[in-house]
Structures are given as C-alpha cells and as structure tokens.
C-alpha positions in Angstrom: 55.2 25.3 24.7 53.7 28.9 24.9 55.7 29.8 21.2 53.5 26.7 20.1 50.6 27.7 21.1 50.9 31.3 20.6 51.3 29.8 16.7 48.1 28.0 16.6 46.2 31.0 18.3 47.8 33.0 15.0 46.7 30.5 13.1 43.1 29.8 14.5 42.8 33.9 14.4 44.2 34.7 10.3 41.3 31.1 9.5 38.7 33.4 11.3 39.3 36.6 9.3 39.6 34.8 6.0 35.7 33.4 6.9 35.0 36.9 7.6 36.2 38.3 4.0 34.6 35.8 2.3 31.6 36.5 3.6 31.8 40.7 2.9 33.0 39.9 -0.4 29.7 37.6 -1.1 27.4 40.3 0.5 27.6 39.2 4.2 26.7 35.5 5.6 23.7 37.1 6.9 22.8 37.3 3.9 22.6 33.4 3.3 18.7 31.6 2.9 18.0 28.2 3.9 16.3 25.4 0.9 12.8 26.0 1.2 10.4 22.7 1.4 9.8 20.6 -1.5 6.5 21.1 -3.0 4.8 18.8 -5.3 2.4 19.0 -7.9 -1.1 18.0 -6.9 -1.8 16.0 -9.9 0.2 12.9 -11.7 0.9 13.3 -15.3 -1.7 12.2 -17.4 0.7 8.5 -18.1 2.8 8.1 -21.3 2.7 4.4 -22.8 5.7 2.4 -21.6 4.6 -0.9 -22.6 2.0 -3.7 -24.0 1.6 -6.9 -21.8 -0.3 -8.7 -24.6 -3.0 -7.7 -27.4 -5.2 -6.1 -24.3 -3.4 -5.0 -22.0 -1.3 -2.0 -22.6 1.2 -0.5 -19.4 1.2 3.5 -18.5 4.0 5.2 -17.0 3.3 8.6 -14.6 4.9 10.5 -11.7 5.0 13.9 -9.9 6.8 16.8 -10.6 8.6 19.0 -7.6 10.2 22.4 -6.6 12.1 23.8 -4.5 13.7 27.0 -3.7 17.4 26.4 -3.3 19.4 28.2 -0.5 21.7 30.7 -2.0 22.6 34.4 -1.2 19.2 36.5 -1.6 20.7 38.3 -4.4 21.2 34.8 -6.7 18.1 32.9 -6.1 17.2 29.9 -7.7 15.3 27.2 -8.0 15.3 23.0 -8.2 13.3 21.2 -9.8 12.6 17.1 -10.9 10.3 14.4 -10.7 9.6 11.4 -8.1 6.8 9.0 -6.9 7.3 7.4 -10.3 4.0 4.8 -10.7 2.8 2.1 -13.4 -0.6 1.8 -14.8 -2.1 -1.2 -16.3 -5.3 -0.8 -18.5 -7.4 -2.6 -21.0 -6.6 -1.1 -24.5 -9.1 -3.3 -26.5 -12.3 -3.2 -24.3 -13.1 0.3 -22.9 -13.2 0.0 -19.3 -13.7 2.4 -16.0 -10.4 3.0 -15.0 -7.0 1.1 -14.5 -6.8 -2.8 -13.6 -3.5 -2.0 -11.0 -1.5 0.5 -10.2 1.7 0.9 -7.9 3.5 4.2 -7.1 6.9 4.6 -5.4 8.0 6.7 -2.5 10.7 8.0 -3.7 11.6 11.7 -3.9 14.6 12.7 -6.5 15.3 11.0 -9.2 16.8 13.6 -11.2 20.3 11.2 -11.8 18.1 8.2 -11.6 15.1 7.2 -13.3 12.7 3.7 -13.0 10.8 3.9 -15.9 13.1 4.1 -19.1 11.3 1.6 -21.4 10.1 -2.0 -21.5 12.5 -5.1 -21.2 9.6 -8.1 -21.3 5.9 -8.2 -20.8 5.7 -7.9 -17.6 9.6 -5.8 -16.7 9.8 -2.2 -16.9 13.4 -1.2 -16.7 15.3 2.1 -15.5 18.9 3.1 -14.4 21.0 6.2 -14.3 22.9 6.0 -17.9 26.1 4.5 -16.3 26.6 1.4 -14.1 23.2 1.2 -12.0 20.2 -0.1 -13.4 16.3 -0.8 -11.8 14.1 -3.3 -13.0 10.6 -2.8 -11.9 8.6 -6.3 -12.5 4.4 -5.3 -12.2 3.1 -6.4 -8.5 6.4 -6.0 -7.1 9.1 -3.2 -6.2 12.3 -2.6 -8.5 15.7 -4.5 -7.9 18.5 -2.4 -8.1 21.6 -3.5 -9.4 25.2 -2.3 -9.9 27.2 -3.6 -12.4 30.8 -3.8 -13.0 31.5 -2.4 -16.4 33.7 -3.6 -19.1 34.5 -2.5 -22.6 35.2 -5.3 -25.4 37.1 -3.7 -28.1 35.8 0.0 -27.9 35.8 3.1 -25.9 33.1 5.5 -26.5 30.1 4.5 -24.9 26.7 5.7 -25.2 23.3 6.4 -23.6 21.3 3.8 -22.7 17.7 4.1 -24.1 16.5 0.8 -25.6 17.1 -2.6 -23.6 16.1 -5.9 -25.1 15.7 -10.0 -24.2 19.0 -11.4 -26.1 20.6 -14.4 -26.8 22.1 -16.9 -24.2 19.9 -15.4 -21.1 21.1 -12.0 -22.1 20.4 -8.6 -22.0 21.0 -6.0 -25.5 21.7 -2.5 -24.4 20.8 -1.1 -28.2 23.7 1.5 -29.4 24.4 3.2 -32.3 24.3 0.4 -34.5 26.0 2.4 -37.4 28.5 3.7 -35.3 32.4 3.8 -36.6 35.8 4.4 -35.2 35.9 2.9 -31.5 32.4 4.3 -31.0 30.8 0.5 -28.6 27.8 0.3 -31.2 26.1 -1.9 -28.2 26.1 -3.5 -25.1 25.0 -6.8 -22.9 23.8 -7.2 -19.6 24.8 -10.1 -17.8 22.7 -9.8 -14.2 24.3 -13.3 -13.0 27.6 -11.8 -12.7 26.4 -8.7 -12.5 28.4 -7.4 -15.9 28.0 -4.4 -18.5 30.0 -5.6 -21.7 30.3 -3.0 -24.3 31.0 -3.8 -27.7 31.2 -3.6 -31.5 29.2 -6.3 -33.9 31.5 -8.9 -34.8 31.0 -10.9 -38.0 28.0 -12.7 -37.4 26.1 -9.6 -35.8 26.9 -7.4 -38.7 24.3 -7.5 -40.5 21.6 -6.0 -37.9 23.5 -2.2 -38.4 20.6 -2.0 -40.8 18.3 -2.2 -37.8 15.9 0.2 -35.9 15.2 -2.1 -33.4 16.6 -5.9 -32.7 15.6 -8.7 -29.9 16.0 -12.1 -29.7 13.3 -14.7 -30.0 14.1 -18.1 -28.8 17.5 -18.7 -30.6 16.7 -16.1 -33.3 17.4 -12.3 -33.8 14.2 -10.4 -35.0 14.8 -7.2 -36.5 12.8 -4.2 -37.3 14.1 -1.9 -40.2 12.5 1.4 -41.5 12.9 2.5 -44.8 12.4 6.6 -43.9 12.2 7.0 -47.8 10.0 4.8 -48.8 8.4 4.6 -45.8 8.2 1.0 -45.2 8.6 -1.7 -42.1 10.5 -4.9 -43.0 10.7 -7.4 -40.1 13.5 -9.8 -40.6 14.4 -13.1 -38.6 18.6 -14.0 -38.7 19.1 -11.3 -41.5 16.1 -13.1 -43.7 12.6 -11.4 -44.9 10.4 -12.3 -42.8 7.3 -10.0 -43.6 7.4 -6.0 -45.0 4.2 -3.2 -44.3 4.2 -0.3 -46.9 2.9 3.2 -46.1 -0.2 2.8 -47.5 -0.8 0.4 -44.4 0.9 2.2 -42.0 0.5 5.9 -43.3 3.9 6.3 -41.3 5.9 9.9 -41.4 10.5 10.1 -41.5 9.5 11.5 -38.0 8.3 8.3 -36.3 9.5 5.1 -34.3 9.4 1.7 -34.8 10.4 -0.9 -31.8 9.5 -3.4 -29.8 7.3 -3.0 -26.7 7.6 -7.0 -25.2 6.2 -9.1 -27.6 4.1 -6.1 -29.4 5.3 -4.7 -32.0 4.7 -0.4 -32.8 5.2 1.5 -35.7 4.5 4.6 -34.9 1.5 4.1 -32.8 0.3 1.4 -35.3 0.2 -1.4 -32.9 0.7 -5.4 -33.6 2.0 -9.4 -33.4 4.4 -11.1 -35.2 3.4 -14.6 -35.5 4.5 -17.1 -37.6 6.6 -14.8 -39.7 3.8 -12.2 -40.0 2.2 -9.1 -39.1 -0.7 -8.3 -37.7 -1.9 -4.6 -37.1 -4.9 -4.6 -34.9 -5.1 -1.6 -32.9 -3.6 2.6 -33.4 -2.5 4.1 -30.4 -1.8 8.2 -29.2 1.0 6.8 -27.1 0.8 9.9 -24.4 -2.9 10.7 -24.5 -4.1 7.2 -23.6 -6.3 6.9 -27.0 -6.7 3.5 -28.6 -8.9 2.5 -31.5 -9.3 -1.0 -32.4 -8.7 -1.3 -36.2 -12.8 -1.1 -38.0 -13.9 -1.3 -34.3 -14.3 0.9 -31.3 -12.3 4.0 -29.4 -10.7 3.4 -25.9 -9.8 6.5 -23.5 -8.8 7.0 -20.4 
C-alpha cells in the first residue's frame, strides 16, 4: 500500500510541474485576462429588405452588432465580434407613412454559427438556419421554430450553402443549389418538415430543364422560373419550361451585376419590383433594397 501511493504522490507531483512549465513557457499564468463584457452597439442597422408581403407591404430585416475582448495572454489580445437581437420590420412601401406597422426583436445574443433571417420562404415566413442540418422559420407575430433535420443525400455528395429557400411541389420545401452544377456536386435540395428530412439531390429528367434558372418556385402544381439573360440583359419568366412573359433592358435598365428572384409572391429584378399574374408582368414600384427607398412607378417616393 505505501509503494502505491508513494506512485500516485509521483505522479500527482511530475502533473504539477508540467502545469508549471507550460505556464513559464507561455509567459506565466499570471499573465492570463479574463473575456471582458459584451458590449453592443447603441443603434440597429438601418434594416435591409428581406421580403414583400403583397404590393404594399414590404418586410425589413435589422439587428445589433457586439464586442468583446476575449481572454488570452496580455501579449496576444484579441477581440470577438458578431451580431444578435435579430428583429423584423414591416412597412408600407406604396403610401408613405410615419414609421413601421410592427416590429418584433429577439433576445438572443450570438448568432455567429446561426442566423434567423436568411431570406424569405412565403409572404408572411422569414427563414434562417446555420448552413447544415438546423434551420429557423420565423412566421411575423410570432417567434421562430427551430428544427433539426436528419439529412440525406439522393444520388450526390457535395453539398452546398444554403441561400435561397422556396414553396415547392407536393407540400415541399426547394433548397436552391447550383443548378448548373456537374460531377456529384447535389445541384439542390428539399425540405420535408413532416418528417423532419433534408434530401439532397441532382435534377432528374423532368426537372432538367430549370438548370437554365436564376430562381424557381412552385405555384400550385406548376414550376415558375425566372431566367436572366446577363448578355442581353433580359428577364424571361417561364411556367413548366414554357414562355410565359419576357422584360428587356430598356424596361428594366438591369446591369450583369444584379439579381433576380422571388421575394413571396413578388417578384425583383434588381430592385425593379412586381406581380405575375395571369402569365404576366407587372412592374409597379423601384426599390434601394438596403436604404429603405421606394418610388412608385410615375408616382411618389417612400423613405424611411
């Protein structure tokens, strides 16, 4: 018994002196700072556009920025820094108005590897997630659901990021991919929240045809697509891989540089803003999607 112990008082001792030489080797543990406090910035960001509700109502995205001093040894400081209290805005885009019809913030602190407000999935569902398996979906006048999803890959292997989520077909959800995408490269991916499943995938036969797309969704039983011809600089909107209606740049006055989706049922090309109904286009409003300026086509300017 006194061998035995005399080996763990050995031990116990040489564990001791290795702390100690650490610690001269990385200028003495007294050398060590704690994390300082998190300080935020007094003021929100001014709101980006995240999404239209309808032909008025247009939905603003804004949150805080933080920093913090980190605790390291005093000769390798650092700093931390990220965003939190993520918040939606709701405003009038067609009528100028005082202020904001609603607004909600969150509470939460660091969302540096997880984000609520990524883009628009419906008209009234702004979605986020972290890039992998968890995604948020905030609906306006209540909190975001959270959900983890069990992910599964359908006849490829590299994935990709996840920055364009759309209503699709059979109840589903379209991750957008890399349409073009070759090789083994998933080109997209769908979201099934029943069972709580990320599918990702290449376009099979009869999905084939929307590589030529910028943006796709699903209306009803059809697939809308939006197509931009950086060349010519044109917009053709097609419905099941059909014509449907085309804008040329001398409607649009569109640059290579600029984006053309869907924001819910609205449809932007590069901050010319408009419905598709019955097959057609109509542009009725321009919008400076991060200053908050709106100007009704041959009509008035909005601000906030």
């Amino acid at each position: 018994m006194e061998n035995k112990m005399n080996k763990f008082g050995v031990e116990k001792m040489l564990a001791v002196l290795a702390v100690a030489f650490a610690c001269v080797c990385m200028w003495g543990c007294g050398d060590l700072k704690k994390d300082g406090p998190v300080e935020w910035d007094k003021e929100r960001t001014i709101g980006t556009v995240i999404g239209f509700m309808d032909d008025s109502l247009v939905i603003v995205s804004d949150w805080r920025g933080w920093n913090q001093e980190k605790g390291t040894f005093v000769h390798d400081g650092g700093m931390a820094s990220g965003i939190g209290h993520q918040g939606l805005r709701v405003y009038n885009y067609r009528v100028q108005e005082d202020g904001p019809r609603w607004t909600d913030t969150l509470d939460n602190e660091n969302t540096n590897d997880f984000t609520y407000l990524v883009g628009q999935l419906s008209d009234s569902v702004i979605w986020g997630g972290n890039g992998k398996e968890s995604f948020s979906f905030w609906k306006l006048g209540q909190k975001p659901t959270v959900m983890n999803m069990t992910v599964f890959k359908d006849g490829c292997n590299a994935t990709f990021k996840h920055e364009r989520m759309r209503t699709w077909l059979n109840g589903e959800i379209l991750l957008k991919g890399p349409f073009g995408a070759g090789g083994d490269s998933c080109q997209y991916a769908v979201l099934d929240t029943s069972a709580k499943a990320l599918t990702y995938k290449r376009l099979g036969n009869e999905l084939k045809w929307i590589e030529k797309c910028d943006d796709v969704r699903a209306l009803g039983n059809d697939v809308a697509c939006l197509a931009f011809d950086k060349i010519n600089l044109a917009v053709f909107v097609l419905l099941n891989d059909e014509m449907s209606d085309s804008l040329s740049n001398s409607e649009l006055e569109l640059s290579k540089y600029d984006d053309v989706s869907f924001m819910g049922d609205i449809l932007n090309f590069g901050g010319f803003i408009g419905s598709y109904n019955n097959g057609h286009v109509n542009i009725f409003s321009i919008a400076d999607l991060v200053g908050l300026m709106f100007r009704n086509i041959g009509g008035e300017s909005i601000n906030y």
